[in-house]
C-alpha positions as CSV (number, residue, x, y, z in Angstrom):
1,X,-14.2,-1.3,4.9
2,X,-11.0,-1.7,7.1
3,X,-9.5,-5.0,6.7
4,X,-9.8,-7.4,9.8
5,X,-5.9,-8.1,9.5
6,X,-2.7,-5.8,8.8
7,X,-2.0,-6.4,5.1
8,X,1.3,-4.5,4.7
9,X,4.0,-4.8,1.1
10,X,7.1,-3.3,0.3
11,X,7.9,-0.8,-3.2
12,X,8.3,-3.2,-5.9
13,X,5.8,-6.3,-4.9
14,X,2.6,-7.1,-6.2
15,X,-0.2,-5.6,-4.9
16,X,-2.3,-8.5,-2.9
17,X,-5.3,-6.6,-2.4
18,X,-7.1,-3.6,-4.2
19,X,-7.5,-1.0,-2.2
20,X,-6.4,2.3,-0.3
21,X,-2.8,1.8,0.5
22,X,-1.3,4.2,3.4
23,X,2.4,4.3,3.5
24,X,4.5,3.7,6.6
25,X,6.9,6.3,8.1
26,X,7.3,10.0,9.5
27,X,5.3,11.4,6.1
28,X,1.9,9.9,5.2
29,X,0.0,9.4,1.9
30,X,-2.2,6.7,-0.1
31,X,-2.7,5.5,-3.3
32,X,-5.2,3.3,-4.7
33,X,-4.2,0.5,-6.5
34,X,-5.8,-2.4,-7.9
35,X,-4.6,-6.0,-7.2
36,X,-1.3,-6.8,-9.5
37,X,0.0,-3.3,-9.8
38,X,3.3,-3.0,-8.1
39,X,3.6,-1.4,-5.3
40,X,5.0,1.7,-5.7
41,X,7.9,4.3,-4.3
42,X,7.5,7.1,-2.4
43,X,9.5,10.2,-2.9
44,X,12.0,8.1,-4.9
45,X,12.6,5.4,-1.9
46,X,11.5,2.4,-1.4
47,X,8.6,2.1,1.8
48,X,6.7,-0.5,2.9
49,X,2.7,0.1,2.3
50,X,0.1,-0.9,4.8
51,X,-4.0,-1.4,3.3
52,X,-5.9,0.5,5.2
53,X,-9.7,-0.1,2.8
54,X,-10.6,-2.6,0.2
55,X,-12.5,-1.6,-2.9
C-alpha cells in the first residue's frame, strides 16, 4: 500500500511509520523498519528517507 502522502525522515530520527523506506539521492535502496527504530545511515552519511509502503 503506497501511502496517500510523502512521509519522508532524516538518519537519526524516529521512524513515524513502519514500513519500506526508500532513500533519497543519486543511489537507491530500502530498508524496512518498524515504527521507533531510528532512521538509519546510508553508506556512512546521513540521507533523508522517504516511505514508499506501510506494513
Amino acid at each position: 500500500m503506497i501511502p496517500h502522502t510523502s512521509i519522508s525522515v532524516v538518519t537519526g530520527l524516529p521512524c513515524p511509520e513502519s514500513g519500506i523506506w526508500e532513500s533519497m539521492g543519486n543511489f537507491r535502496t530500502t530498508v524496512i523498519l518498524y515504527k521507533g527504530e531510528i532512521m538509519p545511515l546510508y553508506c556512512g552519511g546521513k540521507i533523508k528517507w522517504r516511505l514508499i509502503q506501510i506494513c
